[in-house]
C-alpha positions as CSV (number, residue, x, y, z in Angstrom):
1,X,88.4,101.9,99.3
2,X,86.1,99.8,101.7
3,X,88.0,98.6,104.8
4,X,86.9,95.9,107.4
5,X,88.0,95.0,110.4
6,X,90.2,92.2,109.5
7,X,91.9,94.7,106.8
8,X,92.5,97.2,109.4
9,X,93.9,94.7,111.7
10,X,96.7,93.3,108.6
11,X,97.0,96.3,107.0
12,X,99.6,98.1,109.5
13,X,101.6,94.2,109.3
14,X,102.3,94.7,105.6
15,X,103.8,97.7,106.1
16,X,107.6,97.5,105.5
17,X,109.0,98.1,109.4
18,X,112.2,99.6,107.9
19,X,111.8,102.9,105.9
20,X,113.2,106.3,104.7
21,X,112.0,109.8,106.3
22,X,109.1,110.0,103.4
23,X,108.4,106.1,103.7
24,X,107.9,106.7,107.8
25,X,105.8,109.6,107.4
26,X,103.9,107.9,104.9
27,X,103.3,104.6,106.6
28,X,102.1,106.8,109.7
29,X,99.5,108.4,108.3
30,X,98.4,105.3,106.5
31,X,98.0,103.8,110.0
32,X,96.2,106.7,111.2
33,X,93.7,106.7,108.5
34,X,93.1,102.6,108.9
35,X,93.2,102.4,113.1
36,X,91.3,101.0,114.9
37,X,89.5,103.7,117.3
38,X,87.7,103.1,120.6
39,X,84.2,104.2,118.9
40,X,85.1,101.4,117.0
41,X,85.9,99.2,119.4
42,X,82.1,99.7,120.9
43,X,80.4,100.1,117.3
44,X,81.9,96.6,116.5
45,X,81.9,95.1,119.0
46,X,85.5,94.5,118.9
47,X,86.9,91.8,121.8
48,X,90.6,91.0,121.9
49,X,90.8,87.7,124.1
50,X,95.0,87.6,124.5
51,X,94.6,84.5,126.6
52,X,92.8,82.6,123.3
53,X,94.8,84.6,121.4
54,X,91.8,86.0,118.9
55,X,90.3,88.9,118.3
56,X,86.5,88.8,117.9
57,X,83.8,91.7,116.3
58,X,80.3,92.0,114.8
59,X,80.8,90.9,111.1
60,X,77.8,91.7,110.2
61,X,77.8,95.3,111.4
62,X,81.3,95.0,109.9
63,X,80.2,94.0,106.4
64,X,77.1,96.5,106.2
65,X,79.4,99.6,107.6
66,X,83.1,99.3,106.4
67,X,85.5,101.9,106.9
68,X,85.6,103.7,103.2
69,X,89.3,105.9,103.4
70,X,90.8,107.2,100.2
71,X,94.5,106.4,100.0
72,X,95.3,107.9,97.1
73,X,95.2,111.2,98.7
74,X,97.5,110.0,101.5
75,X,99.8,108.6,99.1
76,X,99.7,112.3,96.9
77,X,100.5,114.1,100.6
């Protein structure tokens, strides 16, 4: 699966914030696989403005080099 930025930012929202032992474990290493790193933070060019209230990256970069992570073998763990 090809992630981009904006997917990695929503993708840890959608996850249910209640959850079972297995459900925890498995929405942690989700959010591990899908984080947002500080190499990516400099590859992107990834700027969180908190007085605008935006955050702001290269999309191009971001659309030639998405993050590719297969959560199926996550989900088989």
């Amino acid at each position: 699966m090809e992630l981009h930025i904006k997917d990695r930012i929503y993708i840890p929202q959608l996850l249910p914030a209640q959850n079972s032992f297995m459900e925890y474990n498995l929405k942690r290493e989700i959010i591990k696989k899908v984080a947002l790193t500080e190499k990516d933070k400099e590859e992107y060019a990834i700027v969180d403005d908190a007085q605008a209230g935006k955050v702001t990256w290269d999309s191009k970069n971001d659309m030639e080099q998405p993050l590719v992570v297969d959560l199926y073998k996550v989900l088989l763990s």
